[in-house]
C-alpha positions as CSV (number, residue, x, y, z in Angstrom):
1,X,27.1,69.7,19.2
2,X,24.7,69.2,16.2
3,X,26.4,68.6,13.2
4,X,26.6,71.3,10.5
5,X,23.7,71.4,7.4
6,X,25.4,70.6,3.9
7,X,25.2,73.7,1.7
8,X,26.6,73.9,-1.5
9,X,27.7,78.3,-1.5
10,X,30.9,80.2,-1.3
11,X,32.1,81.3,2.3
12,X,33.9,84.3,3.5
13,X,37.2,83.7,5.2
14,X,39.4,86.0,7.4
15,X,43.1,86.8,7.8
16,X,42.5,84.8,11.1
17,X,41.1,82.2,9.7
18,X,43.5,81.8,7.3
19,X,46.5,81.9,10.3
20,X,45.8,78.3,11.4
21,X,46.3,77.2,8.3
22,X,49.5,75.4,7.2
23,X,51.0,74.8,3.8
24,X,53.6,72.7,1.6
25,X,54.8,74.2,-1.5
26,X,56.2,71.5,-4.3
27,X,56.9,72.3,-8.0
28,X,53.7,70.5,-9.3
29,X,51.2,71.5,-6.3
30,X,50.7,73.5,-3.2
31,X,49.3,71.6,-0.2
32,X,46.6,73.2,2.1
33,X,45.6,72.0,5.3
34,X,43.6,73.6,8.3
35,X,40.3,74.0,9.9
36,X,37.3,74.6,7.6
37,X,35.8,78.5,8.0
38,X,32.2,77.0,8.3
39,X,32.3,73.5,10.0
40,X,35.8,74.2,11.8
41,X,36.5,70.5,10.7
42,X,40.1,70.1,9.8
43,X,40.3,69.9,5.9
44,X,42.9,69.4,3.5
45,X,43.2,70.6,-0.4
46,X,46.2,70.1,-2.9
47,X,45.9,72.7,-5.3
48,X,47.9,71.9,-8.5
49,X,50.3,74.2,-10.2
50,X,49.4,72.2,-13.4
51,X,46.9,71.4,-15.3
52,X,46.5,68.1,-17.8
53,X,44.1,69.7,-20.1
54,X,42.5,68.8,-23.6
55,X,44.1,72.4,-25.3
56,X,46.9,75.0,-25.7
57,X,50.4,75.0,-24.5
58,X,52.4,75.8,-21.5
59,X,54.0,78.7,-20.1
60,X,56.3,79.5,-16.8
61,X,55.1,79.4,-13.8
62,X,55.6,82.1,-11.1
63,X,55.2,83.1,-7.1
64,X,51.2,84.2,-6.8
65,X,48.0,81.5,-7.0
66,X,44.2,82.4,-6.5
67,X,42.4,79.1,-6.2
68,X,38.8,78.2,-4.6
69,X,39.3,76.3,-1.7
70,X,36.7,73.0,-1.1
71,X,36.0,71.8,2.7
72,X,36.9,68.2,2.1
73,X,36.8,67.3,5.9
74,X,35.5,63.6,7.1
75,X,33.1,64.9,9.8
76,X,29.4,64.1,9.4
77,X,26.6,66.5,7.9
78,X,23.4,67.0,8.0
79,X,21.2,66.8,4.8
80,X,24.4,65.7,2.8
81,X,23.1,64.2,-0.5
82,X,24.4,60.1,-0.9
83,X,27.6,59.6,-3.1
84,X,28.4,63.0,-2.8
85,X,32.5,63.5,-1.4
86,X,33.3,64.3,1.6
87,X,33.1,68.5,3.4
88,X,29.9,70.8,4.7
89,X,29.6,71.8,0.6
90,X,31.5,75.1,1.5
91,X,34.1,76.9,-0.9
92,X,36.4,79.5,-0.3
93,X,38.6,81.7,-2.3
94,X,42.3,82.3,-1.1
95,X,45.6,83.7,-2.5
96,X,48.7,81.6,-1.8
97,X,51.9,83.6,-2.1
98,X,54.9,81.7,-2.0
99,X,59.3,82.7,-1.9
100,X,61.9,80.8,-3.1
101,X,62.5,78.9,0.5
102,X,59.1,77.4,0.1
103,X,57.3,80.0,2.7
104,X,53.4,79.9,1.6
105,X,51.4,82.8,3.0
106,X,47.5,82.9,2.6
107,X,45.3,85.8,2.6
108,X,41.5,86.5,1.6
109,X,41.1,86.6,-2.5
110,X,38.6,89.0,-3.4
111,X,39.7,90.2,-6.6
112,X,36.4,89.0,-8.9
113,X,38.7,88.1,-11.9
114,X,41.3,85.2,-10.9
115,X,38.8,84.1,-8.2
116,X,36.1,83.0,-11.2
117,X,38.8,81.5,-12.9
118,X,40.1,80.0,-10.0
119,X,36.3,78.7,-9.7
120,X,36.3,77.7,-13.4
121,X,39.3,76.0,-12.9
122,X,38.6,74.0,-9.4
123,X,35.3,72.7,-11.7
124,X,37.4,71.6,-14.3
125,X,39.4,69.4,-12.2
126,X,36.6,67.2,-11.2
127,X,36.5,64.0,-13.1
128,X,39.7,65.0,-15.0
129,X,41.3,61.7,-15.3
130,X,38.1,60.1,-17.0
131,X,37.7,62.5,-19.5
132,X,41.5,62.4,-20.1
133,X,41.3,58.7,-20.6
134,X,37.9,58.7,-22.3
135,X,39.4,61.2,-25.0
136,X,42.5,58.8,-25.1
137,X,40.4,56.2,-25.8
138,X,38.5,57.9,-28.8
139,X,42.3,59.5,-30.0
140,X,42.8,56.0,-30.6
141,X,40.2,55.2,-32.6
142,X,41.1,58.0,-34.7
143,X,44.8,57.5,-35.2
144,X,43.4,53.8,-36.5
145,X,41.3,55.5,-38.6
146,X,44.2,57.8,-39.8
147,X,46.0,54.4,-40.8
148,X,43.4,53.3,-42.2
149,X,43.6,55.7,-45.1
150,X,46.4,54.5,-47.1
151,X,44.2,51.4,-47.8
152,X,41.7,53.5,-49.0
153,X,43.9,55.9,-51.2
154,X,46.1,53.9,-53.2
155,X,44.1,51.4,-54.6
156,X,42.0,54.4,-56.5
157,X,44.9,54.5,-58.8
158,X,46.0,51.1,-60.1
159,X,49.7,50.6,-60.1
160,X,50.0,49.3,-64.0
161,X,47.6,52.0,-64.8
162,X,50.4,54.6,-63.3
163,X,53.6,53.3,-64.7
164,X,51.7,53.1,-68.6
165,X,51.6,56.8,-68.1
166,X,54.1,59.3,-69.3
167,X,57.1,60.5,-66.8
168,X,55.6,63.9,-65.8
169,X,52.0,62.2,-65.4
170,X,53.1,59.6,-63.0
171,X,55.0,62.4,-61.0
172,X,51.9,64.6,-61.2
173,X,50.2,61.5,-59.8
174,X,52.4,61.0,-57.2
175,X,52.2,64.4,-55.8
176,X,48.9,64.5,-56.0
177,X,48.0,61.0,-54.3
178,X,50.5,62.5,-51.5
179,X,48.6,65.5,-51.0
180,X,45.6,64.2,-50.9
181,X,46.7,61.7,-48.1
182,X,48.4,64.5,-46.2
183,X,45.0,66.7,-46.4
184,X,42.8,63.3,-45.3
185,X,45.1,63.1,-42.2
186,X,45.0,66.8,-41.0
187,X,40.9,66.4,-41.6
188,X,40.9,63.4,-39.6
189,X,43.0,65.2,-37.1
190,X,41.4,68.5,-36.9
191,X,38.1,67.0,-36.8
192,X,39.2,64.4,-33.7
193,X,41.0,67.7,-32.2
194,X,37.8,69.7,-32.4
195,X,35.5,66.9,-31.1
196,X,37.9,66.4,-27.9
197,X,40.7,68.7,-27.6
198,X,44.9,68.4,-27.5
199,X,46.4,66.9,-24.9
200,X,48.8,69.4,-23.1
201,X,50.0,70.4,-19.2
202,X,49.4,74.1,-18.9
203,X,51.0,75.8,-15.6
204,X,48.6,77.4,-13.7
205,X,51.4,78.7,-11.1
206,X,50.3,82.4,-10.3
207,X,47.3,84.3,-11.2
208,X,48.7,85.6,-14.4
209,X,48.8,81.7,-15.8
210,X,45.6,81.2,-14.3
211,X,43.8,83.8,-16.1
212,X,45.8,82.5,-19.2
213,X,44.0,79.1,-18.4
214,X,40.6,80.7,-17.9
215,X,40.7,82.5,-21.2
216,X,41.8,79.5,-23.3
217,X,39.2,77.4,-21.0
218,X,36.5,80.3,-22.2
219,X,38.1,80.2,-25.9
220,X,37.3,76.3,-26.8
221,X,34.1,76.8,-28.8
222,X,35.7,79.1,-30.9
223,X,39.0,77.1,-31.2
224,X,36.5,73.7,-31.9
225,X,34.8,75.5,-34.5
226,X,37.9,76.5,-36.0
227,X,39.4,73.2,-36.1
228,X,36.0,71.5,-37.9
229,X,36.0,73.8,-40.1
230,X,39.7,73.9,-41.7
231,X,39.1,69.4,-41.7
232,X,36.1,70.1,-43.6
233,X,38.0,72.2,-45.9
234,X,41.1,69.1,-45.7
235,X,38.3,66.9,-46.4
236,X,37.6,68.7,-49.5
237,X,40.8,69.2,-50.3
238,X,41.4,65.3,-50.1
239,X,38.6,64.6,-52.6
240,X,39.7,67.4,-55.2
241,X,43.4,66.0,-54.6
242,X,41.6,62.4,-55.6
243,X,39.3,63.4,-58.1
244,X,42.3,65.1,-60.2
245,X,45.0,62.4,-59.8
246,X,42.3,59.6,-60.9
247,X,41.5,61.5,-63.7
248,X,44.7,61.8,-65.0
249,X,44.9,58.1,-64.7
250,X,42.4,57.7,-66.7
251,X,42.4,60.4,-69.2
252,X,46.2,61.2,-69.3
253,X,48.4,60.3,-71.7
254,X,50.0,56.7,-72.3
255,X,53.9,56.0,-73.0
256,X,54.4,55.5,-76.8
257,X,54.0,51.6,-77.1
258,X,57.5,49.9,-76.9
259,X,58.6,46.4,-77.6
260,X,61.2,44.0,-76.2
261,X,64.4,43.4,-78.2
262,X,64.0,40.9,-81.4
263,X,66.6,38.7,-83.4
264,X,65.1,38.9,-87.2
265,X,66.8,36.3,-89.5
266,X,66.8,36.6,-93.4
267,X,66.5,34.0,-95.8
268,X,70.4,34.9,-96.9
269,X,71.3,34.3,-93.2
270,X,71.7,38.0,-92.2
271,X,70.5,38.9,-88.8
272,X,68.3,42.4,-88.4
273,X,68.2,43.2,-84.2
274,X,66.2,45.5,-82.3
275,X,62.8,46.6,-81.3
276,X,59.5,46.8,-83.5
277,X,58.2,50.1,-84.3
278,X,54.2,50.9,-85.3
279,X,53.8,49.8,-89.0
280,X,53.1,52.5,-91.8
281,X,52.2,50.3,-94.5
282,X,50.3,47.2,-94.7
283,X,52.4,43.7,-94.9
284,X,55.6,45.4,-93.8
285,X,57.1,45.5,-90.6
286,X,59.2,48.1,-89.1
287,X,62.6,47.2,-86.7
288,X,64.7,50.0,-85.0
289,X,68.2,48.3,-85.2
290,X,70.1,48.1,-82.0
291,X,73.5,48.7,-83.4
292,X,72.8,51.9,-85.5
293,X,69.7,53.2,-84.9
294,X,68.8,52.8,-88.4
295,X,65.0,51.8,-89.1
296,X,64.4,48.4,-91.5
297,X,61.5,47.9,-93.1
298,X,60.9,44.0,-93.9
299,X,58.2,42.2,-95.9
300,X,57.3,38.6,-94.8
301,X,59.0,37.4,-97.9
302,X,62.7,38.9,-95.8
303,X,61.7,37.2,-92.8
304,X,62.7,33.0,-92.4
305,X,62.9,33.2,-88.9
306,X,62.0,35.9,-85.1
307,X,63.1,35.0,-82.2
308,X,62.9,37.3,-79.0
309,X,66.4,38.3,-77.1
310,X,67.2,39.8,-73.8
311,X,69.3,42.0,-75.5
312,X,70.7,43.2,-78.9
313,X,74.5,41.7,-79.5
């Protein structure tokens, strides 16, 4: 008998059909196998219950499954283009119904809404595990990028510069300099997350997930756009967050100018001890004793001998 022509269309199939087919139901994947509607070549087809797929979450999975069957048979066709997989090019869309003893019952699917997402869905599958890998791949690059930050953030704000400032201006820094790397690594990952999706296994166990599936595989642009533009506004954030912290670096405040701890001798042998303190008249100098607070104000003609201390005894 001739061999059948390769066309790439949908098929019909019948309850008959359908009755020679035979099926294995597992928690991850219901497996199909029986005689193709168009070539009659046995065929077989694993159709998942879950889905590895670059968005949203997961939900439960239940007893109902509309999926697009693909002839995947070995037999030879006519007019069948090179590299292309194996089958006559035909698709079919069934319902699998399945108990809790692993009974799987297939019937015609001709309800127009799960079948174009069971379409959508079958499409998606193809070429799957590249993109998943391809996307790991530039997920990397970005978490590398996302490390690289911190070399880029904190040297903006030089650590002597910081700890010259006053208290509440070094906290204020702080804060700031940890926002801004915060915002900078929600941009980066926003902006990677647009560009390639999150990682996630959705269920796709009855019609009801399916169609969940479809409408969050429909949804993507608008979810994309949505995550480029809040890491455009993190972005912006970051550089505001930078700008401010820098300039209060620069412009803020500085700590009152302090001195260590002095020994101050007299000609008469008495010891003055303590810290120097900003002069208010010329050709006197003014020491903060250590042991009562007091301030002394000394001329060069009290002073025989200075001699820095550790510490004030």
């Amino acid at each position: 008998m001739k061999p059948t022509r390769y066309v790439v269309e949908r098929v019909a199939v019948t309850n008959a059909q359908l009755a020679r087919w035979q099926a294995q139901l597992s928690r991850t994947e219901v497996r199909l196998s029986g005689p193709c509607p168009e070539c009659r070549a046995t065929t077989i087809a694993n159709l998942p219950r879950s889905a590895a797929v670059l968005e949203a979450n997961a939900g439960p999975a239940a007893k109902q499954l509309t999926a697009v069957i693909e002839c995947a048979c070995d037999e030879p066709h006519r007019d069948r283009p090179d590299g292309v997989v194996p089958g006559c090019g035909r698709t079919w869309p069934v319902t699998a119904t399945f108990d809790d003893a692993g009974t799987v019952t297939l019937r015609p699917a001709f309800e127009p809404g799960p079948v174009e997402a069971a379409e959508a869905f079958r499409k998606a599958q193809h070429g799957q595990l590249a993109a998943l890998r391809a996307a790991g791949d530039k997920w990397t690059a970005g978490i590398a990028a996302l490390i690289g930050l911190a070399g880029l953030i904190l040297p903006l704000a030089g650590r002597d510069a910081i700890r010259s400032l006053l208290p509440w201006i070094q906290i204020a820094v702080g804060v700031l300099l940890a926002l801004a790397f915060a915002a900078a690594a929600a941009a980066v990952l926003l902006a990677y997350r647009a560009a390639h999706g999150m990682p996630a296994v959705r269920p796709v166990g009855d019609d009801d997930a399916l169609l969940d599936w479809y409408q969050a595989y429909r949804d993507r642009p608008r979810a994309a756009a949505r995550h480029l533009r809040r890491a455009i506004q993190a972005a912006l954030a970051t550089v505001a967050a930078l700008a401010v912290a820098v300039g209060l670096v620069v412009f803020g405040p500085a700590k009152p100018p302090t001195s260590e701890p002095v020994q101050i001798t007299k000609p008469d042998g008495s010891v003055v001890c303590g810290v120097f303190l900003p002069s208010t008249a010329d050709g006197r100098l003014r020491v903060r004793r250590a042991d009562d607070g007091e301030v002394a104000a000394l001329s060069p003609d009290d002073i025989s001998r200075v001699k820095p201390v550790k510490a004030c005894t």
